[in-house]
C-alpha atoms as one frame of an Amber mdcrd trajectory, in Angstrom:
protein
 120.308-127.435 232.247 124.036-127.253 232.211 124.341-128.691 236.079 121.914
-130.915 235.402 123.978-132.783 231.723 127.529-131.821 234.254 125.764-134.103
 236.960 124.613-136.256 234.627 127.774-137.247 233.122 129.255-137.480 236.556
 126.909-140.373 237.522 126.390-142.033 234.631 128.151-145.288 236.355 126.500
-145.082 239.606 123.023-147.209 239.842 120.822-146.063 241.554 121.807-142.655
 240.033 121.637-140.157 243.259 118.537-138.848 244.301 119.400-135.384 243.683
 119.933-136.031 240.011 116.294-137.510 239.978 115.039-134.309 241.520 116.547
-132.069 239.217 115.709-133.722 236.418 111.923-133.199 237.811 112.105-129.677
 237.965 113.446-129.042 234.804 110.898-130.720 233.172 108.610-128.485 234.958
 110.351-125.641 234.120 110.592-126.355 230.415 107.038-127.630 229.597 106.791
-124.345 227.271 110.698-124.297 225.512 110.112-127.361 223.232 113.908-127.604
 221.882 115.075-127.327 225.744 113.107-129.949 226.864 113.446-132.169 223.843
 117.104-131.865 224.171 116.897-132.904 228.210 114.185-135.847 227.539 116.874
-137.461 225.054 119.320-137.416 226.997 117.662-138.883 229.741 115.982-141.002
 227.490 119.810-142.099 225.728 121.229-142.825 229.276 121.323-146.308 231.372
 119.348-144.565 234.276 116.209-144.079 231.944 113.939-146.752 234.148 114.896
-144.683 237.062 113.921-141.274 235.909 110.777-142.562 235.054 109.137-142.941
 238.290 108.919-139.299 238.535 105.498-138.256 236.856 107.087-135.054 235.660
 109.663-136.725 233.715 106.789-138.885 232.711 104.612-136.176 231.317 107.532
-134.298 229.512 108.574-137.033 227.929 104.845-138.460 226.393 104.432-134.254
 225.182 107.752-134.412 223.634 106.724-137.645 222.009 103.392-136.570 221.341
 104.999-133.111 219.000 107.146-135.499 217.239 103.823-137.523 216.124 105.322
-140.858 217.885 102.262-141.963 219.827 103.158-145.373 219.749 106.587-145.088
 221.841 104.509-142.378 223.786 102.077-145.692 224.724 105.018-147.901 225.170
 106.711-145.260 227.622 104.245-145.192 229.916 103.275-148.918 229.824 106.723
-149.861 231.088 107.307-146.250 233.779 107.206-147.052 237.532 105.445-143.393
 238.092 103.122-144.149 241.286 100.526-141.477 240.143  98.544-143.938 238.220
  95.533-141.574 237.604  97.448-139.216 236.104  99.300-141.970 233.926  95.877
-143.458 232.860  94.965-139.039 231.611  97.998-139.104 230.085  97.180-142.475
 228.056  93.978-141.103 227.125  95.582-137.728 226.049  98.045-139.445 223.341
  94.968-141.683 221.669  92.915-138.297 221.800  95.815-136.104 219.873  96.219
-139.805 217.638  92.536-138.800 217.032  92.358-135.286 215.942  95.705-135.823
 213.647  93.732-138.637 211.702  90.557-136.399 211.012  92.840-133.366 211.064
  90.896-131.464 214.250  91.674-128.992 217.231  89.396-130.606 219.505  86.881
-133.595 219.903  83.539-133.422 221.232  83.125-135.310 224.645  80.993-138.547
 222.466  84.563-138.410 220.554  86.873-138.729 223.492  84.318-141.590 225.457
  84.595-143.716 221.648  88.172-143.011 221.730  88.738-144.362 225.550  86.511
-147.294 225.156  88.510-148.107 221.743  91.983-147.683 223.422  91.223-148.686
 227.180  94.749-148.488 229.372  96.833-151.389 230.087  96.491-153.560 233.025
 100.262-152.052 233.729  98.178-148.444 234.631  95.321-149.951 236.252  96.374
-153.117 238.049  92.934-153.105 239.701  91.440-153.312 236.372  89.118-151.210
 234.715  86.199-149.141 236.185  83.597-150.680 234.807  80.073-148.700 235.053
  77.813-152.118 235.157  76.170-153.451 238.299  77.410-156.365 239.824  75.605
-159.621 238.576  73.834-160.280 241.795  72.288-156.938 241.235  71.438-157.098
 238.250  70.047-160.841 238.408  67.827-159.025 241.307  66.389-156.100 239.199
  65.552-158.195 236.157  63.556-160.895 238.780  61.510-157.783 239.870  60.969
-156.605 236.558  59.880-160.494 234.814  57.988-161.223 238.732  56.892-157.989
 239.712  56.857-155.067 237.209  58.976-153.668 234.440  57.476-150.006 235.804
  57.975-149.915 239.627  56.261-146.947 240.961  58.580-144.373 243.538  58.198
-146.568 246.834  59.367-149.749 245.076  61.934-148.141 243.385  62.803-147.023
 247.033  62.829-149.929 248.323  64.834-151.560 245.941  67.500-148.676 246.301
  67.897-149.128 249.862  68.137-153.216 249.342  71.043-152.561 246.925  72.601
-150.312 248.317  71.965-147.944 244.999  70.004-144.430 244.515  66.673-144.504
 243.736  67.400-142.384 240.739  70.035-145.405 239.649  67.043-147.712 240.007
  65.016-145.393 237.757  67.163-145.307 235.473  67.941-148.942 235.314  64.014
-150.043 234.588  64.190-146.895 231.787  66.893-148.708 230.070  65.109-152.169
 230.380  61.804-151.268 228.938  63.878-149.514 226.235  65.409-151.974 225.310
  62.454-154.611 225.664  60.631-152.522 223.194  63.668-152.921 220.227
């Protein structure tokens, strides 16, 4: 920690700072995941200095910095911290996202854990920012033309295709047959409310 605030303070008017700064800073954060005051104290002061931007394309800075946000109950900079990082592990920023609005969660109703229904409400109510996912979101519905082609079977041929039409279908959209199934399940469901 020492060489690390020593470097640090040597640098602090170079930009880029050098890439063994960067490094160090990474490993630290590693190293202190389980000393909260240690690694609050290194988060601020990268966090206080003009390099900030850079140290946060490391995902380990990343992470230590949303958990040391997270214990001091500010979710919201936590949010804003890793809408503006330049991490490249964008999976990992998109868990870490979810994380925050879970914790958000169980400090609200005052819980340890949430129940898998909890943490799908919670992700569809706080989806990540196009800044995470700059292919957009993963969305589990079937393309239109798809979909336009299952509902003509179902209104031309029938709402209850036996195994070889649901087959067939399948193979035409390049689905599973048990996808298929499930699709007509759903539409006679909800035909019947």
């Amino acid at each position: 920690m020492k060489r690390f605030m020593a470097m640090l303070n040597r640098n602090k008017n170079k930009d880029p700072p050098p890439t063994k700064l960067l490094d160090l800073a990474g490993e630290l954060c590693q190293e202190l995941q389980s000393s909260s005051p240690s690694l609050e104290k290194l988060v601020g002061a990268m966090m206080g200095c003009k390099h900030k931007m850079h140290f946060l394309t490391n995902i380990h800075i990343v992470r230590a910095c949303v958990l040391v946000h997270i214990r001091n109950g500010q979710h919201d900079t936590a949010c804003r911290l890793l809408e503006y990082c330049k991490a490249e592990e964008k999976e990992e920023l998109v868990q870490l996202w979810h994380e925050i609005h879970y914790r958000r969660v169980m400090e609200k109703h005052q819980k340890d854990s949430l129940t898998p229904l909890q943490k799908f409400r919670c992700r569809k109510r706080n989806p990540p920012p196009l800044s995470l996912c700059p292919e957009g979101l993963k969305t589990r519905n079937y393309p239109e033309e798809v979909r336009q082609h299952l509902h003509r079977f179902a209104a031309e041929v029938t709402a209850n295709p036996n195994k070889k039409q649901r087959e067939g279908l399948a193979r035409d959209m390049n689905l599973q047959p048990a996808q298929v199934y499930n699709w007509f399940a759903n539409y006679r469901r909800r035909r019947k409310s």
